[in-house]
FIKENU-19668 format. One record per residue: y, x, z of N, C-alpha, C in turn; residue in three letters. Coordinates in steps of 0.05 Angstrom, whole numbers, padded with zeros to 5 digits, always signed. Each point is the difference from the previous one (the first is absolute). Last residue first. Layout:
% FIKENU-19668
YXZYXZYXZala
...
***
This chain:
% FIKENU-19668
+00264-01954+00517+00003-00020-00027+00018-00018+00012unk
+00010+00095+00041-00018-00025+00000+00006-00015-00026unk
+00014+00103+00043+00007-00012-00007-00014-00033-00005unk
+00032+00114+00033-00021-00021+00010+00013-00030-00013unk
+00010+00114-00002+00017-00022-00011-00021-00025+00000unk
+00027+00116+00028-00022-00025+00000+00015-00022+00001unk
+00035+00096-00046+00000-00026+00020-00022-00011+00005unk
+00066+00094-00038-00031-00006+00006+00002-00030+00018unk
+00075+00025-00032-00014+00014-00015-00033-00008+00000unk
+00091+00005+00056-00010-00037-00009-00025+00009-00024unk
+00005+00066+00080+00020-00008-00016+00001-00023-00007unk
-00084+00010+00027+00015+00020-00006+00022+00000-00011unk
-00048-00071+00033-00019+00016+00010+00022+00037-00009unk
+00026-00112+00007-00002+00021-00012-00009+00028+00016unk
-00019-00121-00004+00009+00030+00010+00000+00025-00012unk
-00012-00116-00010+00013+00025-00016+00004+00027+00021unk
-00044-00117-00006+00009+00027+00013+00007+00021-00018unk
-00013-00095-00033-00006+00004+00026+00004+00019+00020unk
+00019-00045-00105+00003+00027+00019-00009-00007+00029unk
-00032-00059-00094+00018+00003+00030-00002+00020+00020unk
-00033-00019-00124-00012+00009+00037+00025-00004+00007unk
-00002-00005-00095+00003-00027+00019-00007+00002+00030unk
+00027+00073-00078-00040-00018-00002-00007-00018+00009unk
+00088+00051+00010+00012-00016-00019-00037-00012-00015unk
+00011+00051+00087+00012-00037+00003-00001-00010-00026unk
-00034+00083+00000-00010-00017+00015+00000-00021+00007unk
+00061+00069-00040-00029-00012-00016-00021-00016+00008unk
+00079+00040+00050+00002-00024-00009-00018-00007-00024unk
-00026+00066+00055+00007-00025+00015+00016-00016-00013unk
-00020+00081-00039-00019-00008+00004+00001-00033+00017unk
+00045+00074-00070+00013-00017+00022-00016-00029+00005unk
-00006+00114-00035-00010-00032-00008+00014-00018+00023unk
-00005+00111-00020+00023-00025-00001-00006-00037-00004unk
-00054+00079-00019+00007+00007+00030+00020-00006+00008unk
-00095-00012-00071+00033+00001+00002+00008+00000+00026unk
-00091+00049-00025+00013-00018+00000+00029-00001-00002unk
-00068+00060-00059+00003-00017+00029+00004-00027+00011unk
+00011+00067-00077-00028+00011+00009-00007-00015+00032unk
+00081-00018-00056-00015+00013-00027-00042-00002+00013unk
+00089-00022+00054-00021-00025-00010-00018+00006-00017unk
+00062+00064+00048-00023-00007+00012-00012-00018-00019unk
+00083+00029-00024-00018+00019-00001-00030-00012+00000unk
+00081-00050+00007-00007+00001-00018-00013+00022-00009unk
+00012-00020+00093-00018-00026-00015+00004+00010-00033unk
+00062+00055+00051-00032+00006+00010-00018-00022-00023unk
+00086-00023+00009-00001+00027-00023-00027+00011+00003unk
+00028-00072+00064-00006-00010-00029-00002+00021-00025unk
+00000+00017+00100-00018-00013-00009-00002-00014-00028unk
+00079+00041+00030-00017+00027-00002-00035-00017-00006unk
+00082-00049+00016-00009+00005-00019-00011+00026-00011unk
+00000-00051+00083+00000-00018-00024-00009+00022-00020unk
+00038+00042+00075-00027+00001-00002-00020-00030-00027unk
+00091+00019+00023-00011+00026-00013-00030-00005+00004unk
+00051-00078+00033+00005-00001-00027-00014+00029-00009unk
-00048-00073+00059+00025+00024+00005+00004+00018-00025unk
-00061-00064+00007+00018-00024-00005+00022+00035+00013unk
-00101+00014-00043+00018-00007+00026+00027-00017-00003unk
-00095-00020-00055+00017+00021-00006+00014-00005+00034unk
-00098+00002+00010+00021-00016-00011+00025+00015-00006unk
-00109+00000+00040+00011+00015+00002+00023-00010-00018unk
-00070-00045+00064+00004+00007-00032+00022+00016+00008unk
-00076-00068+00045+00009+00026+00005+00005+00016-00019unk
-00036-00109+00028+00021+00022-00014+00008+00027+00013unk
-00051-00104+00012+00010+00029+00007+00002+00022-00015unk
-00025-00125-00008+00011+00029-00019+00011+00022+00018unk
-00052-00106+00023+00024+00029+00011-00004+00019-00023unk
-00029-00116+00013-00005+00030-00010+00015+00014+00008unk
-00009-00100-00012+00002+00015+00028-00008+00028-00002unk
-00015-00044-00077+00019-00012+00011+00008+00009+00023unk
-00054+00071-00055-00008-00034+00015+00027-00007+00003unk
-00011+00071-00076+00000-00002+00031+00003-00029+00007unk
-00008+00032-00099-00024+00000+00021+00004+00003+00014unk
+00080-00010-00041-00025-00018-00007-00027-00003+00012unk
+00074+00075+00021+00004-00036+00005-00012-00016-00011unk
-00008+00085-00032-00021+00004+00031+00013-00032+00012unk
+00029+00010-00092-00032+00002-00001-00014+00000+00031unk
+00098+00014-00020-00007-00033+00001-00032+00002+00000unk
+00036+00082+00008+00004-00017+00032-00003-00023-00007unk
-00009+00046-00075-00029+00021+00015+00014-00021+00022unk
+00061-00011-00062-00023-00002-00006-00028+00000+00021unk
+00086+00037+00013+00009-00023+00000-00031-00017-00008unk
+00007+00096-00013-00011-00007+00023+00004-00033+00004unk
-00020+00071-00079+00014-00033+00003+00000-00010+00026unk
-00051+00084-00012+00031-00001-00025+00016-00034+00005unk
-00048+00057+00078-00014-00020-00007+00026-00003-00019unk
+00015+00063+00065-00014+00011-00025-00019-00027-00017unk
+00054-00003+00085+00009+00015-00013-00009+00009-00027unk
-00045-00058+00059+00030-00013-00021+00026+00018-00012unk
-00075+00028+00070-00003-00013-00020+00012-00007-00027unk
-00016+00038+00101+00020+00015-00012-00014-00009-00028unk
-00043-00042+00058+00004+00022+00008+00018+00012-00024unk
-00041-00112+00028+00010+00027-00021+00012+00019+00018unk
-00056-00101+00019+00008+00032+00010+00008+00023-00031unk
-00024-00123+00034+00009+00024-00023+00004+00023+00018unk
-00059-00094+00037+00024+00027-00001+00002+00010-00018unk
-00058-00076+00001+00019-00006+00012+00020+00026+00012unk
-00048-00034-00085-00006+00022+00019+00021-00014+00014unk
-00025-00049-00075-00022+00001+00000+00004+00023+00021unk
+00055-00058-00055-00001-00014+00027-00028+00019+00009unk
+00003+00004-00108+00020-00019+00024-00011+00009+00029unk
-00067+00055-00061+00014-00030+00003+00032-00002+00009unk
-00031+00094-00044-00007-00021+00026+00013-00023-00006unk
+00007+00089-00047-00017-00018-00004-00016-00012+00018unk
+00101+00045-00026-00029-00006+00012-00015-00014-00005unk
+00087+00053-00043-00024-00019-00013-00024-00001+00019unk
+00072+00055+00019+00014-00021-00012-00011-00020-00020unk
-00032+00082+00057+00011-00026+00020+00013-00015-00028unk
-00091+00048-00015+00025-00004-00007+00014-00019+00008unk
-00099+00053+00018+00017-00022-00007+00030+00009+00004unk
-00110+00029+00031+00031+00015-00020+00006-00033-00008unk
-00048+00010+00094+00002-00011-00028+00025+00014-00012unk
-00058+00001+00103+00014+00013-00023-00006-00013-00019unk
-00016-00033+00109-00012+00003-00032+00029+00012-00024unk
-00029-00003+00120+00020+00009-00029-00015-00003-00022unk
-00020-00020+00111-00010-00012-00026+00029+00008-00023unk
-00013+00050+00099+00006-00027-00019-00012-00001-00013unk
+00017+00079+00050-00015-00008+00010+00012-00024-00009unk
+00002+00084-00056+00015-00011+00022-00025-00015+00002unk
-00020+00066-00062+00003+00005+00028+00006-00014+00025unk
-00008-00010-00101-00026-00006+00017-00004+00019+00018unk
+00073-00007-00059-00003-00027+00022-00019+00002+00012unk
+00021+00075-00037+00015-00001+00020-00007-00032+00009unk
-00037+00034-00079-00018+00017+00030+00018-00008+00021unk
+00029-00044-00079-00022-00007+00002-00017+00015+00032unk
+00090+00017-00066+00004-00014+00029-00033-00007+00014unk
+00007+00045-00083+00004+00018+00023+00002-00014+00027unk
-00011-00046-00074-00022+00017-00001+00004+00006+00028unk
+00068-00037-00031-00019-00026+00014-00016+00018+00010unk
+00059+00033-00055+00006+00003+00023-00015-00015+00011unk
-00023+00005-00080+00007+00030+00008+00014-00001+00031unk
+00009-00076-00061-00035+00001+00010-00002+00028+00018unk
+00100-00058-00013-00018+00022-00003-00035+00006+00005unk
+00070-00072+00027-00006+00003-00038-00011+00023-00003unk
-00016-00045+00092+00021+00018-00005-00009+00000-00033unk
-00022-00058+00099+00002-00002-00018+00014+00027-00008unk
-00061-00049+00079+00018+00020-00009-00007+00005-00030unk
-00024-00073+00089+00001+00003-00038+00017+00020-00004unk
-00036-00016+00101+00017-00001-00016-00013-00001-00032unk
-00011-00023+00119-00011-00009-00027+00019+00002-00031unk
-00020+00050+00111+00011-00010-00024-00007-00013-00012unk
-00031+00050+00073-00003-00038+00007+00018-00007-00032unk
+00044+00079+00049-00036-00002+00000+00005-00032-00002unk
+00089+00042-00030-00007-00005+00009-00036-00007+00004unk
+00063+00077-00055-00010-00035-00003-00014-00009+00032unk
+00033+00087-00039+00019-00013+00019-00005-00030+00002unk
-00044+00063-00059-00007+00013+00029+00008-00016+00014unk
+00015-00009-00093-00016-00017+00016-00009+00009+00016unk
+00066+00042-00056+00004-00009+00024-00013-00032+00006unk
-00024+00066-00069+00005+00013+00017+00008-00020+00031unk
-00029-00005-00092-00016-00013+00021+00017+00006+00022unk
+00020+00016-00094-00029+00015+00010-00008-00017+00022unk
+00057-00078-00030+00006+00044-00019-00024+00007+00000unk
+00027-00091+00018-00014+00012+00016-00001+00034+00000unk
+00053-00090-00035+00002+00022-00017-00020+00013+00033unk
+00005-00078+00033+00014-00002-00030+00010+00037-00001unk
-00062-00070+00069+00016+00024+00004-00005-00004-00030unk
-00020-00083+00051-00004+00012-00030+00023+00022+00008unk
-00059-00067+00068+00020+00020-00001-00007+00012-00034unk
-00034-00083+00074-00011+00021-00019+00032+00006-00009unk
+00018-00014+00100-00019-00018-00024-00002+00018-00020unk
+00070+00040+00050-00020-00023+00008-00011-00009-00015unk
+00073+00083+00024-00014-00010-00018-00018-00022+00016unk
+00052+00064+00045+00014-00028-00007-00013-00016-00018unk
-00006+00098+00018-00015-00013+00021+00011-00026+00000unk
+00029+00054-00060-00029-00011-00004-00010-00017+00019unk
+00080+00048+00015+00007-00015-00016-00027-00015-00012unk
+00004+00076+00059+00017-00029+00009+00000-00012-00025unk
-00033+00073-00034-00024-00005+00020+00012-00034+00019unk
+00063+00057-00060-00017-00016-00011-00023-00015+00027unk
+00056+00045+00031+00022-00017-00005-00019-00019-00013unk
-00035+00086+00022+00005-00018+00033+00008-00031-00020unk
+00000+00073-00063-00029-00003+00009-00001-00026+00018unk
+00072+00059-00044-00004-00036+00000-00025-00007+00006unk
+00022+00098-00001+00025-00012-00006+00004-00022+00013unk
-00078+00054-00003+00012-00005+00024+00025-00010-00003unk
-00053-00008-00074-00018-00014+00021+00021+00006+00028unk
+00022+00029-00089+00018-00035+00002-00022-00006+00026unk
-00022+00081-00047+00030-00002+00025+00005-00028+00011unk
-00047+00020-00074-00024+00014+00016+00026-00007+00028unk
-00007-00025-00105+00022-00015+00032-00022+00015+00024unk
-00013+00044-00072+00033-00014-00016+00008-00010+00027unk
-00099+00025-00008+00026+00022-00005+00030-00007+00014unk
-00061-00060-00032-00011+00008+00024+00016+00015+00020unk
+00005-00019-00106+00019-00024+00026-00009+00011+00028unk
-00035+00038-00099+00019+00018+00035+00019-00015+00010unk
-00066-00034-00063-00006+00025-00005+00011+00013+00030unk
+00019-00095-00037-00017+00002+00026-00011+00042+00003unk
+00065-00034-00075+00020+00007+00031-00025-00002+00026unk
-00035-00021-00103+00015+00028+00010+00012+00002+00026unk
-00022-00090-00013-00024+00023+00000+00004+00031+00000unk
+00076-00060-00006-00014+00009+00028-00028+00001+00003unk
+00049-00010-00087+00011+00018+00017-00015+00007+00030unk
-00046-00064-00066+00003+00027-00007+00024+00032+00020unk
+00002-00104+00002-00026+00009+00023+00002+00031-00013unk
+00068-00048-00030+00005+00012+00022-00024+00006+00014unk
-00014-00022-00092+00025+00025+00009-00002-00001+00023unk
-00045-00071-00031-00019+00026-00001+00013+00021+00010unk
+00041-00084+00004-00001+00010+00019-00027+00024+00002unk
+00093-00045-00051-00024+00016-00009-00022+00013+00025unk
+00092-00072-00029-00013+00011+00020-00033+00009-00018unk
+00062-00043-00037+00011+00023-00003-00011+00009+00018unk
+00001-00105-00011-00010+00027-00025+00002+00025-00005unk
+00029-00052+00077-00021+00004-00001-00020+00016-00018unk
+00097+00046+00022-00018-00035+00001-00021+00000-00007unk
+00053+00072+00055-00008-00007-00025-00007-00023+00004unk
+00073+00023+00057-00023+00001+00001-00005-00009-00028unk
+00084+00071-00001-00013-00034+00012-00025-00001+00004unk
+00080+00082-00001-00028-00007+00002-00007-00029+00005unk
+00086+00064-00047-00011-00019+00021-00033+00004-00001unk
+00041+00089+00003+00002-00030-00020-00006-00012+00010unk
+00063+00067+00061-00025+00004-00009-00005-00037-00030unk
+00076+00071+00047-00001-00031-00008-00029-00004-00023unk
+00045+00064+00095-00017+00006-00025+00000-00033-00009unk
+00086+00046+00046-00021-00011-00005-00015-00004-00020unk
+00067+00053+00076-00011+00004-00016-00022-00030-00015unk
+00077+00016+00074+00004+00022-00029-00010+00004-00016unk
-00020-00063+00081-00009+00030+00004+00016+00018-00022unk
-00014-00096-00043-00009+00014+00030+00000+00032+00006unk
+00035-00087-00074-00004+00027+00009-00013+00001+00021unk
-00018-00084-00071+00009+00010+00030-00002+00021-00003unk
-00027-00064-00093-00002+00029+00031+00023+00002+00018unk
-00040-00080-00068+00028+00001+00011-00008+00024+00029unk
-00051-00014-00087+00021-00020+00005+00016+00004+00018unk
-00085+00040+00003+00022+00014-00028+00025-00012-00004unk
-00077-00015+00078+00028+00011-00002+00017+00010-00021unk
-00092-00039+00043+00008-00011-00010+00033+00000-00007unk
-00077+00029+00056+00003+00023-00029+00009-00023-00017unk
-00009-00069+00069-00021+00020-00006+00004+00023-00015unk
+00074-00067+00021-00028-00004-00003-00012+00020+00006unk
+00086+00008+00004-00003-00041+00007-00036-00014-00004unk
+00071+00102+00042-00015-00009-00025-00017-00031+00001unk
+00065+00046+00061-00001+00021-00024-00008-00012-00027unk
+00039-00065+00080-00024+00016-00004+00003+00019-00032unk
+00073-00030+00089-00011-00007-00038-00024+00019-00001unk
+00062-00012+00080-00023-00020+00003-00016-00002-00047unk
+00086+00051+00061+00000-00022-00023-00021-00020-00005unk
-00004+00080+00049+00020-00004+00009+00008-00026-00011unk
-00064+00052-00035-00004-00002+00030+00014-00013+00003unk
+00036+00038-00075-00031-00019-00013-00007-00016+00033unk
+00070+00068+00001+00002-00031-00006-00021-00021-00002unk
-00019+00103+00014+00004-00028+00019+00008-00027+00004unk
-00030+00062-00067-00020-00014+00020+00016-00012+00016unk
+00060+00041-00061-00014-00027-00010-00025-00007+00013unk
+00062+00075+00004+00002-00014+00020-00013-00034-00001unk
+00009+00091-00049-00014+00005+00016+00007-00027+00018unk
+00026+00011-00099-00009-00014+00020-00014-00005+00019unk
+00013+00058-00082+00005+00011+00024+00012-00025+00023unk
-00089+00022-00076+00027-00018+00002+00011+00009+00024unk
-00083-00005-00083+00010+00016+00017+00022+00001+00013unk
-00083-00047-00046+00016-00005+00002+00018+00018+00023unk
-00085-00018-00069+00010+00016+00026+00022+00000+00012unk
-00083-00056-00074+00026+00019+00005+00009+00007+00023unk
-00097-00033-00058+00021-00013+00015+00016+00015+00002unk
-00069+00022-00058-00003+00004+00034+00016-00007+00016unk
-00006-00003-00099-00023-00006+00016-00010+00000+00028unk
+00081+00063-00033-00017-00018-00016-00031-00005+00012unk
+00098+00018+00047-00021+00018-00005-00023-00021-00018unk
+00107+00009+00018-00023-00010-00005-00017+00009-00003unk
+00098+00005+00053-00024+00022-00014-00024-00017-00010unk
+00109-00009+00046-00031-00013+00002-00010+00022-00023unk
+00077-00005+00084-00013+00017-00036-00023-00013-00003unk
+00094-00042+00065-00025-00001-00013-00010+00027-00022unk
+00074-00041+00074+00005+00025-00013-00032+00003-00008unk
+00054-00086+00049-00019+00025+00002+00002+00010-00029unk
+00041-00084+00058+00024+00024-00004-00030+00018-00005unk
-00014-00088+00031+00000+00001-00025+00019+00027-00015unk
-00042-00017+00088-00019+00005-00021+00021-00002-00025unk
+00035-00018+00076-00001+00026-00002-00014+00003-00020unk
+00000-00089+00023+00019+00010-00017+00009+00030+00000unk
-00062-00041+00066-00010+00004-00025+00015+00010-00020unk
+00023-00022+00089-00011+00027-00004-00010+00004-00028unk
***
């Protein structure tokens, strides 16, 4: 099926600084792509090299790598989501009857002292289990603030700290659960931020996961990767390919369900 690909009728258009567009009457290149088992793309907004049509249409966004260490600036990203704690409230006011049940199952798995990672406002420490013992963490002071009237609602022990998942400041071997809530979407080096929560989880430790990822279906792929080069300005990314950033930090998949589509997952994992 693939060798249909090689009969197409290409306009390309450069758009400066902004990657290119690629316009094509190979309406039939999702399906080969399906049909052939070839992935669009080999990394991450990792497509200038070698684009795929889809649909008739594709956007060939720039690459994106993770910065390195020397390039990571993490006054910047607290600076964004001190601005984004203004109307996050707002933003996922929905995500409670959306994923409310799914999140709430999914806490109820937590054990021992517990480090929740990026904590936002607070919002979903309603779904914490009584009797908690968590560390909630977020780079934002602005969201700690706000998270503050909400912990001292539940029925646990929550301590808030601004901190930065890709520089904790915990021992080794020091929680025996990780919990992230739609995280690693917006943590710049996530590969980074999953070797930092594998250092401080116990040998016998659990990592739960509830993230949101690029899809593996091809229109919806890449409607999340033209989106992500909107979103990251004031957000998050919405193409991250979260489970294998996971393995490539040294964790062992343990469970994977998808809560929406393949889009939304809980992803349970071990040292």
């Amino acid at each position: 099926m693939g060798r249909f690909l090689l009969l197409r009728k290409r306009w390309r258009t450069e758009l400066p600084n902004k990657g290119a567009v690629f316009l094509t009457w190979d309406l039939f290149a999702l399906l080969a792509e399906e049909s052939t088992g070839r992935p669009y793309e080999k990394e991450r907004m990792n497509m200038t090299r070698d684009p795929v049509c889809k649909m008739g249409v594709v956007f060939l966004m720039p690459e994106a790598t993770a910065p390195s260490e020397g390039e990571y600036d993490a006054s910047h990203n607290q600076r964004k989501w001190d601005r984004a704690s203004l109307t996050y409230d707002l933003m996922t006011r929905g995500e409670d009857w959306r994923q409310g049940e799914e999140k709430r199952r999914l806490f109820a798995r937590i054990r021992g002292k517990t480090l929740l990672v990026a904590v936002g406002t607070g919002n979903d420490l309603k779904y914490l289990p009584a009797g908690s013992d968590i560390v909630a963490i977020d780079i934002s002071p602005r969201m700690i603030e706000q998270a503050q009237a909400k912990a001292a609602r539940c029925a646990g022990k929550i301590t808030l700290l601004p901190m930065d998942a890709q520089q904790l400041a915990f021992p080794d071997n020091a929680f025996d659960t990780m919990l992230t809530v739609c995280t690693f979407c917006s943590v710049p080096n996530p590969v980074q931020g999953l070797k930092e929560l594998y250092r401080v989880l116990k040998p016998d430790g659990q990592l739960l996961m509830f993230e949101h990822v690029r899809s593996k279906i091809g229109p919806f792929a890449l409607f999340l990767d033209f989106m992500t080069f909107l979103t990251r300005k004031f957000g998050p990314d919405l193409n991250r390919d979260t489970v294998g950033n996971m393995l490539r930090a040294g964790f062992r998949l343990r469970r994977e369900e998808n809560v929406y589509l393949d889009i939304v997952k809980i992803i349970e994992a071990v040292k």
